[in-house]
N, CA, C and O of each residue as an XYZ file, in Angstrom:
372
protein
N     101.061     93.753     70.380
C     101.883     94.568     71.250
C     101.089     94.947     72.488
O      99.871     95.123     72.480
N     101.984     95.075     73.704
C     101.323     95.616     74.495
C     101.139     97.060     74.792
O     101.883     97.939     74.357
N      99.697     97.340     75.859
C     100.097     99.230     76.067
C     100.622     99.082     77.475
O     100.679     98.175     78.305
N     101.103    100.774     77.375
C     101.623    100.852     78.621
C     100.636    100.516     80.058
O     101.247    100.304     81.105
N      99.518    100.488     80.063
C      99.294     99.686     81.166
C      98.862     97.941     81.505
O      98.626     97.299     82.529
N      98.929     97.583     79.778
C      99.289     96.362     79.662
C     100.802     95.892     80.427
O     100.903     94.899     81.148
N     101.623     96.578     80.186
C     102.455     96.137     80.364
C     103.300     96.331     81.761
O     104.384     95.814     82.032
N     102.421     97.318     82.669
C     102.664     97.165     83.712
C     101.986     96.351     84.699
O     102.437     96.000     85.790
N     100.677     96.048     84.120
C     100.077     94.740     84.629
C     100.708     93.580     84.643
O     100.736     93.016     85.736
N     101.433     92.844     83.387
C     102.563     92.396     83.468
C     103.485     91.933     84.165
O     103.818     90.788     84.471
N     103.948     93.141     84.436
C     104.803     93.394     85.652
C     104.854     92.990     86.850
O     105.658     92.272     87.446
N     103.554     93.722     87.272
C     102.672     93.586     88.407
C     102.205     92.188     88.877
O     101.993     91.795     90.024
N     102.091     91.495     87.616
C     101.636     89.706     87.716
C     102.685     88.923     88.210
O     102.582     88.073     89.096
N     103.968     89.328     87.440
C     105.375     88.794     87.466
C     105.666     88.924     88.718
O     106.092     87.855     89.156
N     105.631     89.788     89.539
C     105.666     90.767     90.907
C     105.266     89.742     92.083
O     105.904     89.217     92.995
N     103.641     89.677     91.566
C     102.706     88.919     92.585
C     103.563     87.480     92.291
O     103.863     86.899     93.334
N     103.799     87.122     91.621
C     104.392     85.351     90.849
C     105.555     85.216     92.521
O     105.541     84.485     93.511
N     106.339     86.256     92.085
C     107.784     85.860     92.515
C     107.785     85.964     94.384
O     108.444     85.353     95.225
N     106.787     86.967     94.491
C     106.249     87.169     96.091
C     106.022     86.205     96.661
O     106.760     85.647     97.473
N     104.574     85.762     96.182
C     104.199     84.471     96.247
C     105.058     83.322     96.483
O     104.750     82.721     97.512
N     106.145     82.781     95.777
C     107.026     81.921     95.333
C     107.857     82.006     97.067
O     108.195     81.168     97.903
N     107.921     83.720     96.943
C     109.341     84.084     97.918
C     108.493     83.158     99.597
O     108.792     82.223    100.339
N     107.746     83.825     99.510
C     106.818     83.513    101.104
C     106.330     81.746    101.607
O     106.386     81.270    102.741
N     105.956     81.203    100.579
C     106.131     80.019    100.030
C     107.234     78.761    100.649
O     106.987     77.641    101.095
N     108.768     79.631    100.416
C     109.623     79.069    100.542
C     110.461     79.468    101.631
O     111.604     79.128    101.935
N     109.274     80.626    102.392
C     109.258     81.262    103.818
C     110.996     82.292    103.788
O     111.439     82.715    104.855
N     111.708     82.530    102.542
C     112.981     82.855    102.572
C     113.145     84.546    102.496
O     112.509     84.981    101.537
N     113.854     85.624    103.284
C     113.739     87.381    103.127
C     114.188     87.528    101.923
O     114.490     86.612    101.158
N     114.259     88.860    101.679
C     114.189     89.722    100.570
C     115.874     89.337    100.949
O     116.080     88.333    100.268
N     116.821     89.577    101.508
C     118.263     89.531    101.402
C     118.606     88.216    101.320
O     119.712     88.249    100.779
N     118.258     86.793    101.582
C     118.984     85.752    100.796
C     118.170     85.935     99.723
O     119.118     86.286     99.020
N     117.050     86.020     98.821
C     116.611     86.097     97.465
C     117.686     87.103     96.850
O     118.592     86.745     96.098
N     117.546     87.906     97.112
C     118.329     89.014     96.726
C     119.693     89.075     96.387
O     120.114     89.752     95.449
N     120.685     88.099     97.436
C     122.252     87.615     97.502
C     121.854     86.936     96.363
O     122.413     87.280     95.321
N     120.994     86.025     96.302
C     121.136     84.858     95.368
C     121.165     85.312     93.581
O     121.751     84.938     92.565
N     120.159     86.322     93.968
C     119.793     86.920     92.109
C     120.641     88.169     92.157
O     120.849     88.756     91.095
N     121.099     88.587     93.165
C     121.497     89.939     92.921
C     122.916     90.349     93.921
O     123.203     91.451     94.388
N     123.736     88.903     94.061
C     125.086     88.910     94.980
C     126.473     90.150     94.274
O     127.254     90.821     94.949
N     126.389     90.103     93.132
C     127.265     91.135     92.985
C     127.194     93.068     93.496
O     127.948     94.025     93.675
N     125.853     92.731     93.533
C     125.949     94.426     93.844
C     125.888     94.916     95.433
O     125.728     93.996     96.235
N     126.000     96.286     95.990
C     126.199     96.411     97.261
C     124.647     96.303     98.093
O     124.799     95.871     99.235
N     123.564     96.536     97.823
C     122.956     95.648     98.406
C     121.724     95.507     98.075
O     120.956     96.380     97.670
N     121.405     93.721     98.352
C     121.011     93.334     97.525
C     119.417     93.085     98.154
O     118.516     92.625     97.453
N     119.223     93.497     99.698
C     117.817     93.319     99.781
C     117.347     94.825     99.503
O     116.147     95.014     99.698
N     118.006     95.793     99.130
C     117.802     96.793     98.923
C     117.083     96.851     97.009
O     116.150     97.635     96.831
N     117.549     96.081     95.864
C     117.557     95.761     95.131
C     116.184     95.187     95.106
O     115.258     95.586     94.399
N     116.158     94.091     96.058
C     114.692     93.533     96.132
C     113.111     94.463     96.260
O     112.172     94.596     95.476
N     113.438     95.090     97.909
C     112.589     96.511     97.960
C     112.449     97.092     96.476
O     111.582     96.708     95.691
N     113.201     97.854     96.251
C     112.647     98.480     94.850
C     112.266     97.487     93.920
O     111.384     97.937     93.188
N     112.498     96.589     93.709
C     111.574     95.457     92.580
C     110.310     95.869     93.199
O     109.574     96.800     92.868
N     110.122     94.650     94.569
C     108.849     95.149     94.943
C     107.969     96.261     95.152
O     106.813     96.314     94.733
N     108.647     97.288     95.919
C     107.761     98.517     95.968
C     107.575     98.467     96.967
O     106.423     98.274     97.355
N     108.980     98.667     98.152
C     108.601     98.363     99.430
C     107.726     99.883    100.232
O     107.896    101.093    100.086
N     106.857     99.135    101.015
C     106.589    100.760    101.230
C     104.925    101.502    100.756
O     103.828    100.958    100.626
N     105.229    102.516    100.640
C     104.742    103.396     99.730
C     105.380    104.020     98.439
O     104.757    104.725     97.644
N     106.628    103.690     98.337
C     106.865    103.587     97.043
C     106.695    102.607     95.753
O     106.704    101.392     95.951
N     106.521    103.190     94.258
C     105.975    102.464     93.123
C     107.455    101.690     92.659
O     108.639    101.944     92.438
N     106.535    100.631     92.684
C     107.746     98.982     92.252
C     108.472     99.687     90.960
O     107.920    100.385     90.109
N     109.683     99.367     91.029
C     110.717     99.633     90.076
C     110.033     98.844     88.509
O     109.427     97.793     88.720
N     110.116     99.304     87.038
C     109.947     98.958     86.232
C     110.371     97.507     86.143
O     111.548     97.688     86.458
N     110.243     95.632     85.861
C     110.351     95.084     85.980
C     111.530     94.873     84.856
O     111.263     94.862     83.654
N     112.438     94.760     85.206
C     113.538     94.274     83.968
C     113.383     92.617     83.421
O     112.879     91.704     84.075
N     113.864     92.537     82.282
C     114.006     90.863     81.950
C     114.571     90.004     82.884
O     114.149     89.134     83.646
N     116.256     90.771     82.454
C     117.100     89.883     83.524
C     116.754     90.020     85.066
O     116.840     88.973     85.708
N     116.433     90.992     85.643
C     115.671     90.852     86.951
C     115.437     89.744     87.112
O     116.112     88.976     87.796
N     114.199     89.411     86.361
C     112.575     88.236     86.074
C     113.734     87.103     86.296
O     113.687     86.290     87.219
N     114.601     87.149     85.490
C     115.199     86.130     85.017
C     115.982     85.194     86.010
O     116.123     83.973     86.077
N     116.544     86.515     86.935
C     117.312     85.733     87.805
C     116.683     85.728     89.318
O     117.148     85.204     90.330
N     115.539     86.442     89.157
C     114.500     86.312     90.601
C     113.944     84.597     90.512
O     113.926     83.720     91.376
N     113.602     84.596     89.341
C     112.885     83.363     88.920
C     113.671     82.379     89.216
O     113.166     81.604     90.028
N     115.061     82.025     88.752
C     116.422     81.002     89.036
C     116.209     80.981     90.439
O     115.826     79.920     90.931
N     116.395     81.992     91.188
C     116.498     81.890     92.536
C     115.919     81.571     93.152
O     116.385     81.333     94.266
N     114.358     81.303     92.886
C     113.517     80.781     93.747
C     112.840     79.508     93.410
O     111.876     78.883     93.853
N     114.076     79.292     92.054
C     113.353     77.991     91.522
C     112.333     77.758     90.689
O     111.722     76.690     90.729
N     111.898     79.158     89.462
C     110.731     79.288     88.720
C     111.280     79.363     87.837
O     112.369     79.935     87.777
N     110.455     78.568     86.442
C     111.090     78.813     85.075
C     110.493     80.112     84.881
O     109.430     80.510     85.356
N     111.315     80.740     84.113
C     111.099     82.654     83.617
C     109.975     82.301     82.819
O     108.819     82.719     82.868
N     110.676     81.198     81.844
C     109.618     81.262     80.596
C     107.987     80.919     81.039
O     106.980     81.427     80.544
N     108.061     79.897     82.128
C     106.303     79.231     82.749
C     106.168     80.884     83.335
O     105.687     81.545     82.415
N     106.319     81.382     84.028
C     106.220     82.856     84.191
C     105.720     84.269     83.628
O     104.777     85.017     83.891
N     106.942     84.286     82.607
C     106.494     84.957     81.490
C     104.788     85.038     80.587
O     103.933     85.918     80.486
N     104.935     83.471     80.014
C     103.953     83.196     79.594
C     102.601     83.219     80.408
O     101.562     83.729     79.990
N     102.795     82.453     81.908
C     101.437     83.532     82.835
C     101.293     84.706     82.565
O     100.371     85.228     81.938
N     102.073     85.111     82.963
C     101.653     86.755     83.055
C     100.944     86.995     81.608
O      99.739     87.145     81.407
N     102.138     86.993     80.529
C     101.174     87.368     79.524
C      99.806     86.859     78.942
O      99.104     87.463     78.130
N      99.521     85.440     79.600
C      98.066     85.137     79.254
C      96.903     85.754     80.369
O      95.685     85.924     80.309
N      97.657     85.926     81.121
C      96.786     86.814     82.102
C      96.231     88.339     82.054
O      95.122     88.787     82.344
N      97.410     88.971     81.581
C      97.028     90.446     80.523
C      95.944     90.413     79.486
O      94.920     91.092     79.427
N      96.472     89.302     78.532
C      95.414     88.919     77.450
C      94.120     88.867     77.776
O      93.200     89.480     77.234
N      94.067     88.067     78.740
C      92.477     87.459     79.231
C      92.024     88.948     80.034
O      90.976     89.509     79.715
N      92.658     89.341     80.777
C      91.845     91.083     81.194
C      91.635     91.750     80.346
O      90.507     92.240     80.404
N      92.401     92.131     79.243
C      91.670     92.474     77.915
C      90.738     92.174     77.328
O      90.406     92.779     76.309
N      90.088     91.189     77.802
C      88.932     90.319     76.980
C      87.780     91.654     77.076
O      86.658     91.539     76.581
């Protein structure tokens, strides 16, 4: 199991993953955002709080978030997932 700052490291990895990915593919926080997050009213707003735009602390990372940030930019969740968590592991060492 993880601890709680295991598991916001985690997070935080998942975070850096999808950033990375976003800048990459040179695309804003509002088409990522339409794409993983088109139903709600708005959606680069949605993004900001994932990230932590700002000086404010990044929103707790949800699954489905991961899940559909990842679709959207073209990352398997699971190759993802599994980074992150071998990456926690190994800082634990």
């Amino acid at each position: 199991m993880l601890t709680k700052e295991e598991m916001e490291l985690c997070d935080d990895i998942i975070r850096q993953k999808i950033t990375e990915e976003q800048k990459r593919l040179g695309k804003s926080d509002e088409y990522i955002g339409t794409l993983a997050f088109g139903w709600i009213k708005s959606p680069r707003m949605k993004m900001q709080v994932i990230k932590g735009a700002s000086t404010k602390k990044p929103q707790q990372m949800r699954f489905t978030d991961m899940v559909n940030l990842c679709e959207a930019l073209g990352l398997s969740w699971v190759d993802v997932s599994r980074d992150a968590l071998k990456a926690v592991k190994a800082a634990g060492k």
